[in-house]
Every structure is written in structure tokens, then in C-alpha cells.
C-alpha positions in Angstrom: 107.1 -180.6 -172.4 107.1 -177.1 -174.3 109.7 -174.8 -174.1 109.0 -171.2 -172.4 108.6 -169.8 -175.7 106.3 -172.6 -177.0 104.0 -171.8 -174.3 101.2 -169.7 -175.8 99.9 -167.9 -172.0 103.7 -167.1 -171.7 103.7 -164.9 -175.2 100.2 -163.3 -173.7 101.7 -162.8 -170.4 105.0 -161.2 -172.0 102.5 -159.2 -174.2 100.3 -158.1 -171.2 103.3 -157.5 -169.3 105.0 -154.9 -172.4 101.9 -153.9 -172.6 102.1 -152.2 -169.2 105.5 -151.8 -168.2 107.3 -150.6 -171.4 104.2 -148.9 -173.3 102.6 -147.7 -170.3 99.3 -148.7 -171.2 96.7 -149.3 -168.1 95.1 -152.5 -167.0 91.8 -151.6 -168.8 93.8 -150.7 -172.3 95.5 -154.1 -172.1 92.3 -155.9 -171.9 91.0 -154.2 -174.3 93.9 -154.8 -176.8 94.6 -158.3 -176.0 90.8 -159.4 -176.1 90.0 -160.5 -172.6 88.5 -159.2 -169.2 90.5 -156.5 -167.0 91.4 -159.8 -163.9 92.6 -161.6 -167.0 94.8 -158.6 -168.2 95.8 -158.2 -164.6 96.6 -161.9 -164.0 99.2 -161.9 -167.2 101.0 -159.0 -165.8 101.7 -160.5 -162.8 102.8 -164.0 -164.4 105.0 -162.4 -166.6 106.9 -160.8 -163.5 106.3 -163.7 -161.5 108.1 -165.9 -164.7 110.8 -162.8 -164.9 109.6 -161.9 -168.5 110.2 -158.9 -167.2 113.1 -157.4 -166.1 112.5 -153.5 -164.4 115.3 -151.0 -164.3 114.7 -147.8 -162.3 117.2 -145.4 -164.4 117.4 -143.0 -161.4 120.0 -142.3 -158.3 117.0 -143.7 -155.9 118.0 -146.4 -157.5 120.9 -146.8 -155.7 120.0 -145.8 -152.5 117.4 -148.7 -152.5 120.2 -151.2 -153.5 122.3 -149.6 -150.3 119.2 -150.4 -148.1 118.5 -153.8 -149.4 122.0 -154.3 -148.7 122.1 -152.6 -145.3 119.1 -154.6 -144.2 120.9 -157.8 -145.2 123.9 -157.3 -144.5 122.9 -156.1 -140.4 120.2 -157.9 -140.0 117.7 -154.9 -139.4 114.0 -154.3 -139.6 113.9 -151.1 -141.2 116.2 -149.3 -143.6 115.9 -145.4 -145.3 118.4 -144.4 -147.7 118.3 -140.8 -149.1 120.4 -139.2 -151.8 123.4 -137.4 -150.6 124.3 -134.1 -151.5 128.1 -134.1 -152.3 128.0 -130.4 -151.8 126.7 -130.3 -148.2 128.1 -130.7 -144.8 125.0 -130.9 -143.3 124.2 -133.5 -141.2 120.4 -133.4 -140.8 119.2 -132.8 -145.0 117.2 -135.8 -146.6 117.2 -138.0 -143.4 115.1 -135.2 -141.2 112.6 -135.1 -144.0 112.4 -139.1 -144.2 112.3 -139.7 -140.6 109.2 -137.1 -140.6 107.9 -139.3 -143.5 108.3 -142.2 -141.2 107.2 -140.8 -138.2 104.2 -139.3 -139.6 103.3 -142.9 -141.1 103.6 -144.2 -137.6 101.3 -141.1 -136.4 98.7 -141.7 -139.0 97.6 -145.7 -137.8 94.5 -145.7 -136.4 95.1 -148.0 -133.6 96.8 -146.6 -130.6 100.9 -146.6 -130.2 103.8 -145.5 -127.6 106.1 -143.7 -129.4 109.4 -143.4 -127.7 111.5 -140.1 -129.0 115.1 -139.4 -128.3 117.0 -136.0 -128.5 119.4 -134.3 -130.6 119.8 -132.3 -133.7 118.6 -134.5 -136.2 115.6 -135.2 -134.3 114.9 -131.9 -134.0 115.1 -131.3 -137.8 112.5 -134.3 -138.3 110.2 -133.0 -135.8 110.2 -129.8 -137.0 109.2 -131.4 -140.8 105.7 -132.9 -139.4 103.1 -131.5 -140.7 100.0 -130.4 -137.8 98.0 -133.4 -136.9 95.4 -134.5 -134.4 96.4 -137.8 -132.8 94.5 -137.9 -129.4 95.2 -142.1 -129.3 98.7 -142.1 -129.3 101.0 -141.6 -126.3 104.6 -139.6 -126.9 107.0 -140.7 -124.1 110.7 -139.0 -124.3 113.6 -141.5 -123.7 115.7 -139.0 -122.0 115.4 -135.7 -119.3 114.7 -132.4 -120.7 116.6 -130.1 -118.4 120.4 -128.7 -119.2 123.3 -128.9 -116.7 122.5 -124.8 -116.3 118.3 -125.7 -115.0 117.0 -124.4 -118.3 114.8 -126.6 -121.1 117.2 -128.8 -123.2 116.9 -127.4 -126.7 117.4 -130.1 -128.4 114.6 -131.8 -126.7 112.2 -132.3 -128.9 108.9 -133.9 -126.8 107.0 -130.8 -126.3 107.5 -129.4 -129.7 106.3 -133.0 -131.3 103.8 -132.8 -128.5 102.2 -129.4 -129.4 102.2 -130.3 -133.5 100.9 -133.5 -133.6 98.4 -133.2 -130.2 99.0 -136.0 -128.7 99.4 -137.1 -125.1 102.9 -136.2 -124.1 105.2 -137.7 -121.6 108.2 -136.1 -120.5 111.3 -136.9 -118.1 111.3 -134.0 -115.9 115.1 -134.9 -115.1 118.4 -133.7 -116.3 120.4 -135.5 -118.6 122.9 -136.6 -116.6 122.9 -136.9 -112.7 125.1 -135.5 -110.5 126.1 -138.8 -109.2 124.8 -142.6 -109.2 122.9 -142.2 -106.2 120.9 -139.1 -107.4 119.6 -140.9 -110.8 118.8 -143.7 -108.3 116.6 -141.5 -106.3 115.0 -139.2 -109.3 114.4 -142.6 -111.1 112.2 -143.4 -107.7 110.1 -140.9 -107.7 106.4 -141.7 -108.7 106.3 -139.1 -111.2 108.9 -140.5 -112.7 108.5 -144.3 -112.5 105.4 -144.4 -115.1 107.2 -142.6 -117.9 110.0 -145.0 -117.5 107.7 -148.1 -117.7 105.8 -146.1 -120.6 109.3 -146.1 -122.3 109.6 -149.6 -121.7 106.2 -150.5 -123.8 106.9 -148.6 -127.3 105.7 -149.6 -130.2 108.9 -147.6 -132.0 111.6 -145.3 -131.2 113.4 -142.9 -133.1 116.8 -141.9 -131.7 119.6 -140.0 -132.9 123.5 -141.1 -133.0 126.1 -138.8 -130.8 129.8 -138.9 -131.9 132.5 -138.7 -129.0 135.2 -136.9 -131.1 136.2 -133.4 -130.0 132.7 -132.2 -131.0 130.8 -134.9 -129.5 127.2 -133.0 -128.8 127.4 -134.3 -124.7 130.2 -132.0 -124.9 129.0 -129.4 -126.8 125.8 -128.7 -124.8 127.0 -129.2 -121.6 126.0 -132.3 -120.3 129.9 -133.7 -119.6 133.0 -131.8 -119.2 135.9 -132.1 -121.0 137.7 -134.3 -119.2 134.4 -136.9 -118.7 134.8 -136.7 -122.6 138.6 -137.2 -123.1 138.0 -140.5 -119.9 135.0 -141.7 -122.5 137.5 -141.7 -125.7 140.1 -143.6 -123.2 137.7 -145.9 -122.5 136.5 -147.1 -126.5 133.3 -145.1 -126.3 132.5 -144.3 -130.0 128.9 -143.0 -130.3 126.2 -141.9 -127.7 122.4 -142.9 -127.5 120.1 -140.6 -125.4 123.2 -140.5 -123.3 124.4 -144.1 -123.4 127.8 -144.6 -124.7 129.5 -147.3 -125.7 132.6 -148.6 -127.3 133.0 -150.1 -131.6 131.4 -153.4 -129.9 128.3 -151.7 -129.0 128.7 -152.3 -125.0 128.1 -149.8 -122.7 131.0 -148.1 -121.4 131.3 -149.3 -117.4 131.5 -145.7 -115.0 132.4 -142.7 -115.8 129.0 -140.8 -116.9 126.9 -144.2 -117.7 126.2 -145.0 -114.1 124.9 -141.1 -113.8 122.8 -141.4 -117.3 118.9 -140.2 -116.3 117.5 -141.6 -119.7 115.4 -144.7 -119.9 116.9 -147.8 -121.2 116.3 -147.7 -125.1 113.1 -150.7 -125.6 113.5 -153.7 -126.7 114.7 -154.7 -130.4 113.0 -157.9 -130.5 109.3 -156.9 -129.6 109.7 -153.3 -131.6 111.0 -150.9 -133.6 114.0 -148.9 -132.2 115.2 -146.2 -135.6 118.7 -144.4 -135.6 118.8 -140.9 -137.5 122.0 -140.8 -138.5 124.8 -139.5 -141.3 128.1 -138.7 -141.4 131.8 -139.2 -141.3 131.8 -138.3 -137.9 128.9 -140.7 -137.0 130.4 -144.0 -138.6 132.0 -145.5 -135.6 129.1 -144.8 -133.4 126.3 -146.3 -136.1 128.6 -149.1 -137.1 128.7 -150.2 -133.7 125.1 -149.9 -133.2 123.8 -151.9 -136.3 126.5 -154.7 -135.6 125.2 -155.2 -131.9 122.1 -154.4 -132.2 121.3 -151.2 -130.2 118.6 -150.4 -133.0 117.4 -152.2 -135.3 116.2 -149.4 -137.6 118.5 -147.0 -139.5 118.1 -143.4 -141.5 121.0 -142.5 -143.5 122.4 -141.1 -146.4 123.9 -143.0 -149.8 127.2 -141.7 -148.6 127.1 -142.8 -144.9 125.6 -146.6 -146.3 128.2 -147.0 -148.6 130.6 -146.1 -146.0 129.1 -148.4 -143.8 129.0 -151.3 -146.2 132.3 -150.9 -146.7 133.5 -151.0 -143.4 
């Protein structure tokens, strides 16, 4: 039996595949060079990376945030993973994932065939939203996870449903609910209503969800805007809770915390992971608990980060 390099449509193929990999020649120019017809100069480029004649090296920081996904996906098991550059001089904790979400959403937005798109809340969100560029999708359906009115009766700001709604024109779906009930027994009866039981079941169909990732810290953004006091935060910490999800918190094992402010949470249940596409937004110190805990359990099986956060996360 010949050897690899006794095997004449080997030396083409490695030929073909300098050709156009390392002198940057097209398809057409190979043909040409090497004698034969443009499907033959096609098929030796893809032998000789099919044979690993060819070894590719992307000298470029992307670079590594596409090992850090790879890994990510692995590593957690999960559908879909974004890694973006991190800037080391920023403490922000929307720039480079709010302009790949958009990227994603937007690719979502642009299929043909009609989705549910199921959107959560918070500041990162926001940022992505406010990234999309104007668009006319009359097929699809966006249905908000969570209610849009603060603890004061005004229009959550960080609700992002009829600003998505009004950019990309499609049919919007809102929870006409606050955040957070007052008590069990009130989210029991505003989840009865009929106005509000199809948006719920809507929420239950999606095709993919984007969501942020709340921290519980001294800062934690159910704080922050209102939606729990102080001392419903401080009973949350006691409890394990590390992160937040449209409301839902839960501990570094990715259960929801029992009581407190979970039995009085006005959001829909986040869809299912095995039938669709839920996405976390998410970056930061601050945040690692919170996504650690839901990558390892599976709350989402979708994550945009940054380099930083994924080596973090890889790590712990």
C-alpha cells in the first residue's frame, strides 16, 4: 500500500489546498494552474482538509474566544455559545454581548418561516434591542416573559417588548402585570385572567428566548429598580439565591429558591430547553454565580458572554 506521500492525488490535493489557503488564490485560478476543471480544483481542497494536509491558524484574539465557546459548549452541554473580546479597560457590562445578541436576534428575525420569540428584561437586553436595525417582520409573534409595570404603576424601563415591538414591526405580546405580586394569591388571580392566559401559553410555545442574568449581591437589579425591598433581598442571599431570571431566583444549584418573592413572581415560566432555544446575556464578575448556576442545571441552554466571563467560567 503507498505511503501518504506516495500517493499522487494527495500531492494535488496538498497543492490545490496551498494553492488556496496559503497563496490565496480562488477556486477558478487553481484550476487553471493545476490543469483541471473548477469541481475538480474544488474537490482537492476539500480532500486535503478532509486528509488534515492542512492545518488553519486564525492569528487573531477571535481566535480565542471561539476556543472559549467550543469549550463552553462542551464543557455545559449547551446549544448555543457567543464569545466576544473583552475590553480589559471597561466596566461595562452590556459592550460586545448587546451587539452580538442583536446579531443573533436579528438572524432569528430575518427566517422567513414564522417564530415566537420570547424576550426577557433587563439592561443588557435593553442594549441588544436598542442595536437592531428597523425591520418589517409581520410573521413573527414577540411575547415578553415577564410584566411590564414598576412597583410605583409606571412602564418598567428596562422592559424592552414595545421598543423591539415598534423597531422590528412585529406582533407584540405583553404581560400587562407587575413584576412581582403583592402576594401568592394576587399572581394567582392576575395569571387567571383571559387577557392574560394566552400570552402565558404564547410564552410556553417559543421557538427561542433571550433573557438576561440578575445578580443578588448588594446591587442586585430586583433591588435596584424596586421590585423587592431590602430585606426580601438580604432573606434571598440567606436562602443561596445567586442570580435572578425574569424574576426567578435560585441558589449555585440552579433550584428555585422556595417563598419568599418566588411564590409572588408574575413572569412566565422560562420554555422549555429541550424543544428550544432559551439564550442568557450575560458578563461579569458579578454575574458568575448566577450564570454558572444556570449553564450547570440547565435554566438556558444558550449563553452570550465575554472572553473574560468564559474563562472565568471554565475555570470555575
Amino acid at each position: 500500500m503507498s505511503s501518504r506521500s506516495e500517493n499522487p492525488r494527495l500531492d494535488e490535493a496538498a497543492r490545490a489546498g496551498w494553492l488556496y489557503y496559503v497563496a490565496g488564490n480562488t477556486q477558478d485560478q487553481i484550476a487553471t494552474k493545476l490543469g483541471v476543471s473548477r469541481q475538480t480544483a474544488q474537490r482537492l481542497v476539500s480532500l486535503a482538509m478532509s486528509e488534515g494536509l492542512i492545518k488553519v491558524r486564525v492569528d487573531h484574539p477571535i481566535a480565542n474566544c471561539l476556543d472559549l465557546a467550543a469549550k463552553l459548549r462542551s464543557r455545559f452541554a449547551l446549544d448555543l455559545v457567543e464569545v466576544t473580546p473583552s475590553d480589559p479597560d471597561s466596566s461595562s457590562t452590556t459592550i460586545g454581548i448587546a451587539q452580538a445578541a442583536a446579531a443573533e436576534i436579528e438572524k432569528w428575525l430575518r427566517s422567513p418561516e414564522p417564530i415566537v420569540m420570547a424576550i426577557g428584561t433587563g439592561r443588557t437586553l435593553k442594549a441588544a434591542i436598542e442595536q437592531l436595525p428597523p425591520m418589517e417582520c409581520p410573521q413573527h409573534k414577540v411575547v415578553s416573559l415577564t410584566g411590564n409595570i414598576s412597583p410605583d404603576g409606571s412602564a418598567a424601563f428596562y422592559n424592552v417588548i414595545f421598543t423591539m415591538a415598534d423597531t422590528i414591526k412585529a406582533r407584540s405580546f405583553p404581560m400587562p402585570l407587575p413584576a412581582i405580586a403583592s402576594s401568592s394569591d394576587e399572581r394567582r388571580m392576575l395569571h387567571g385572567q383571559p387577557l392574560i392566559q394566552p400570552t402565558l401559553a404564547l410564552a410556553a410555545q417559543a421557538d427561542v428566548t433571550f433573557v438576561g442574568v440578575g445578580d443578588m449581591g448588594p446591587q442586585a437589579p430586583l433591588y435596584e429598580d424596586g421590585f423587592i425591598t431590602e430585606a426580601e433581598l438580604k432573606a434571598l442571599q440567606k436562602a443561596g439565591a445567586v442570580g435572578e431570571i425574569v424574576g426567578w431566583a435560585f441558589d449555585r444549584d440552579g433550584k428555585l429558591i422556595e417563598g419568599i418573592t418566588n411564590d409572588r413572581v408574575a413572569s412566565a415560566p422560562l420554555p422549555s430547553r429541550e424543544r428550544s432555544l432559551v439564550v442568557a446575556l450575560a458578563m461579569g464578575e458579578r454575574k458568575l454565580p448566577g450564570i454558572l448556576a444556570a449553564i450547570t442545571r440547565r435554566l438556558v441552554n444558550g449563553l452570550i458572554t465575554d472572553e473574560r466571563t468564559a474563562a472565568a467560567l471554565l475555570a470555575g
